[in-house]
N, C-alpha and C positions, 0 to 999 in steps of 0.2 A: 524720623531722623536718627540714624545709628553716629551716636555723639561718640567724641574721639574719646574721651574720659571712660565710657562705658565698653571699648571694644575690649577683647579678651583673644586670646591663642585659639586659631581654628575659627574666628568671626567670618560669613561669607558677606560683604561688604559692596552696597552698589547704590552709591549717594552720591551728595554735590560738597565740593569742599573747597576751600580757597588756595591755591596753589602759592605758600611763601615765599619759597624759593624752588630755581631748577639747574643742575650744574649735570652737564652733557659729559660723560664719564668715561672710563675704560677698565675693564678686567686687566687680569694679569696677565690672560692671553689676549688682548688685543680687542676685545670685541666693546664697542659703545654700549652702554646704557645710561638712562635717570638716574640722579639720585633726589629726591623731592624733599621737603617738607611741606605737612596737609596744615591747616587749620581751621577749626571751628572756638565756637567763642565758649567750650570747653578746656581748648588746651589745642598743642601740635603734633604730629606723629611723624616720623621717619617714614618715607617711601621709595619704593625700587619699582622700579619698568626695565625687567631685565631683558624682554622682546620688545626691540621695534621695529618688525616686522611688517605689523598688521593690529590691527584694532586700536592703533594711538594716533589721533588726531593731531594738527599742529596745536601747541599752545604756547603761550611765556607764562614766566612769573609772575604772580598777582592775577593770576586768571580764573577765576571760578569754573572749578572743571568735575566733570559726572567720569567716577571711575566706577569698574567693577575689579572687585580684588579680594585677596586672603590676608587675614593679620595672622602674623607669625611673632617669635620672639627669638632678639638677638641680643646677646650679652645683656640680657636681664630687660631689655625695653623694649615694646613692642615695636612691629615694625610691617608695613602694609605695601604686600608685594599686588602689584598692577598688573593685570594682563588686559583690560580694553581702558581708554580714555577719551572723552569730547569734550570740549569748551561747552558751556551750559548756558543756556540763554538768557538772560536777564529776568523774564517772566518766571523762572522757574525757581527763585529761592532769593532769602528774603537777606539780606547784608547783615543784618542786628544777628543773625545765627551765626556767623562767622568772627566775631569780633568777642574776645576774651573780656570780661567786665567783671570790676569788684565785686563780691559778694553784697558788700552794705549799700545802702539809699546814698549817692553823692550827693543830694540835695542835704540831706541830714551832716552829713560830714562838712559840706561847703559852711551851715550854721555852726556846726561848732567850732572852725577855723576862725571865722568871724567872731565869736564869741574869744576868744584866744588873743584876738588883735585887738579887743574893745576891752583886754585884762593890762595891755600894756600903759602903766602911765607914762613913762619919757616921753615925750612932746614928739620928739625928733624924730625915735623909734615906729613910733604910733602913727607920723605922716610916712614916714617910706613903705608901713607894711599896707595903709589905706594906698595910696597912692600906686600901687600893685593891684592888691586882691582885694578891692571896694569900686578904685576910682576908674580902673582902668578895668574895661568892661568884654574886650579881646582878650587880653590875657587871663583875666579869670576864668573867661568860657575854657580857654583852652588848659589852663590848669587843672581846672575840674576834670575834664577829658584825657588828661595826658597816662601816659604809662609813665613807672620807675624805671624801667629797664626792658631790654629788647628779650630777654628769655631767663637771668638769672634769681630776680625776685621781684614781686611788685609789678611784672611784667602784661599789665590789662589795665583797660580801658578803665580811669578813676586809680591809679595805680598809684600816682603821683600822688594824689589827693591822699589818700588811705596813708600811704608810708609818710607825707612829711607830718601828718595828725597824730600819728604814733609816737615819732620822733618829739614833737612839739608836747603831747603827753607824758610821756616819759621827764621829760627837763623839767616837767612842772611841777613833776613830784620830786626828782633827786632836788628840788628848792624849797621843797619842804623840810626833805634830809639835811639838805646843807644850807645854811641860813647865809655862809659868805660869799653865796654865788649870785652875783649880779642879775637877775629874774627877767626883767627888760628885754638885756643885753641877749641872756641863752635863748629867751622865748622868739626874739628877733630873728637870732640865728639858723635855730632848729627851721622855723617857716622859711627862710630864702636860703639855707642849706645848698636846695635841689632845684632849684628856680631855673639853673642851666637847660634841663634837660628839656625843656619845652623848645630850644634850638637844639640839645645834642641828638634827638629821637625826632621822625618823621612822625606824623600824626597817622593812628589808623586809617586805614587797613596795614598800612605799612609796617608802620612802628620798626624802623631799621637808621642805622646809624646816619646822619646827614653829613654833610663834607664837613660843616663845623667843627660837626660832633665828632668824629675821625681826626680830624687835624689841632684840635685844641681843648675838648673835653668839655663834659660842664659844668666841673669846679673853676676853670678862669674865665667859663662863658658867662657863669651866674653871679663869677665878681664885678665884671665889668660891666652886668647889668643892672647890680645892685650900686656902683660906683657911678656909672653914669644918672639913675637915677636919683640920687645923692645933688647930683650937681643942680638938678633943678628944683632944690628945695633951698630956697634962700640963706646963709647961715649956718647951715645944718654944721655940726662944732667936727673938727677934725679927728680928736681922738677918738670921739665916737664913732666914727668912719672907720677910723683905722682898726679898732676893735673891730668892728663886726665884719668887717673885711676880712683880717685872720680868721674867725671861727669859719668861715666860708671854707678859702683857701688848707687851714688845718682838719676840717672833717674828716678825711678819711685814713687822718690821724699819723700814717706812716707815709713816707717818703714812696717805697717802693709799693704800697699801695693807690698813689698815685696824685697825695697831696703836694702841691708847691711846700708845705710849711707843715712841722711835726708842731702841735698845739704847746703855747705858751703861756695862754689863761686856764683858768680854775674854767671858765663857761667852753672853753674851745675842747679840755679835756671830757668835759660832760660831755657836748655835743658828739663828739665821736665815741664815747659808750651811747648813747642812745641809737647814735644811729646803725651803727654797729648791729646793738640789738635789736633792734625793730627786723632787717635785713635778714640777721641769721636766722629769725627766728623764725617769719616768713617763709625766708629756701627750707626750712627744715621741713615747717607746715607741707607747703606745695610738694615736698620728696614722697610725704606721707599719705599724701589726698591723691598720687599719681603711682603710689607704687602698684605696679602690674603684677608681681606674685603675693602666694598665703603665707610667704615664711615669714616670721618674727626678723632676721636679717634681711636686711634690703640692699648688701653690699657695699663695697666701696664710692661713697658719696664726693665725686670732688668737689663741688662747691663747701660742702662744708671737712674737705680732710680727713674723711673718718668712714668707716665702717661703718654705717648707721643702723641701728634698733629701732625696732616698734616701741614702745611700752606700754609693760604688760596692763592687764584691765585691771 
């Protein structure tokens, strides 16, 4: 298998890959072509079919398809110019090669989440996060499988899993730092933070925005999952609600970062350093594990705003 992580400038390339996306294009003078993105469960690549001509089969999006082609490089990433393509048959390549996945064992991470939930003592807390990630036995599966995101960080399979474990580590040590920070309360939070995304994200192979997720997001997808949830726990006390409702709502800390509410507690300020953190630090990781040249500068980073460096050994 020539893995997409591993191609390089001048690769002659003649495998099966899962076709992302396909948007039917035009030059400047007029002429149609592809423009694709490939992926394998290394990473995704840019692709062009700039003849169609002849040797490109019909296909759509989501299509596992056998190219023959050249990786070239454009403005610093590579990019895999197409000259034949066929839809590939089912027999010929196996789905789990296509699908991007954590690095770590998700069994092992799913334990220590649970371990995390069996830390909280508030009564109230400790039924909403079983009554999610213990009791309900759908949404776990699909937690554990989910992505963070459709391509910016966290973006594979256990994705979800990996960043809200990060997140939820992180809080548990700034409450070691900060002794007046409500531990429950942030530990509660940091775990249903991201809870949305299991509706704002399609499930692999997809892994692409749903209409929810487009039309409403999922910081007020994952309040009003977390709020509905709430209501079938008998009692459950209101201001406790209403707290953990904010850190929700306030994670992503700024307005035009795309929180309903800029944090008002000590735990909702935490929450959005942590999560913050875990994220930047991640896109940064994944910049570094994918840069395609040997220079010490890897250019202008937009996700993270900056010019980014190697550093040095």
């Amino acid at each position: 298998m020539n893995w997409i992580s591993e191609m390089r400038e001048g690769d002659r390339i003649s495998d099966i890959y899962l076709c992302k996306t396909k948007v039917n294009a035009r030059t400047k003078n007029g002429k149609s072509y592809y423009s694709l993105v490939l992926q394998d469960k290394t990473g995704v690549i840019d692709a062009k079919i700039w003849d169609l001509s002849s040797g490109i089969d019909h296909f759509e999006a989501m299509d596992y398809v056998h190219i023959d082609g050249e990786v070239s490089v454009y403005q610093g990433s590579n990019q895999l110019n197409i000259r034949r393509l066929r839809r590939a048959s089912s027999g010929e390549y196996n789905e789990a090669d296509f699908v991007p996945v954590t690095p770590y064992d998700r069994r092992e991470m799913a334990k220590q989440l649970n371990a995390l939930i069996n830390s909280v003592q508030d009564e109230w807390y400790h039924e909403l996060l079983s009554s999610f990630f213990q009791k309900d036995r759908d949404f776990a599966v699909q937690f554990v499988n989910h992505s963070a995101a459709k391509t910016l960080h966290h973006g594979f399979m256990g994705g979800l899993l990996q960043h809200t474990l990060g997140v939820a580590r992180l809080c548990d040590f700034y409450c070691m730092q900060y002794p007046k920070l409500n531990r429950d309360l942030l530990i509660t939070g940091a775990l249903c933070h991201d809870i949305g995304k299991v509706r704002e994200l399609s499930p692999f192979p997809r892994n692409d925005y749903t209409d929810e997720g487009q039309l409403i997001g999922h910081i007020v997808i994952g309040y009003h999952m977390v709020m509905d949830r709430i209501q079938q726990i008998p009692g459950f006390p209101e201001k406790k609600a209403n707290e953990l409702g904010h850190l929700i709502l306030a994670h992503h800390g700024e307005l035009e970062f795309g929180s309903p509410k800029k944090p008002a507690l000590l735990e909702a300020i935490a929450l959005n350093f942590a999560d913050n953190t875990d994220a930047k630090l991640e896109m940064a990781g994944e910049i570094l594990d994918n840069a395609v040249n040997d220079s010490d500068w890897l250019g202008f980073q937009r996700p993270l705003d900056s010019n980014f460096r190697k550093t040095s050994e």
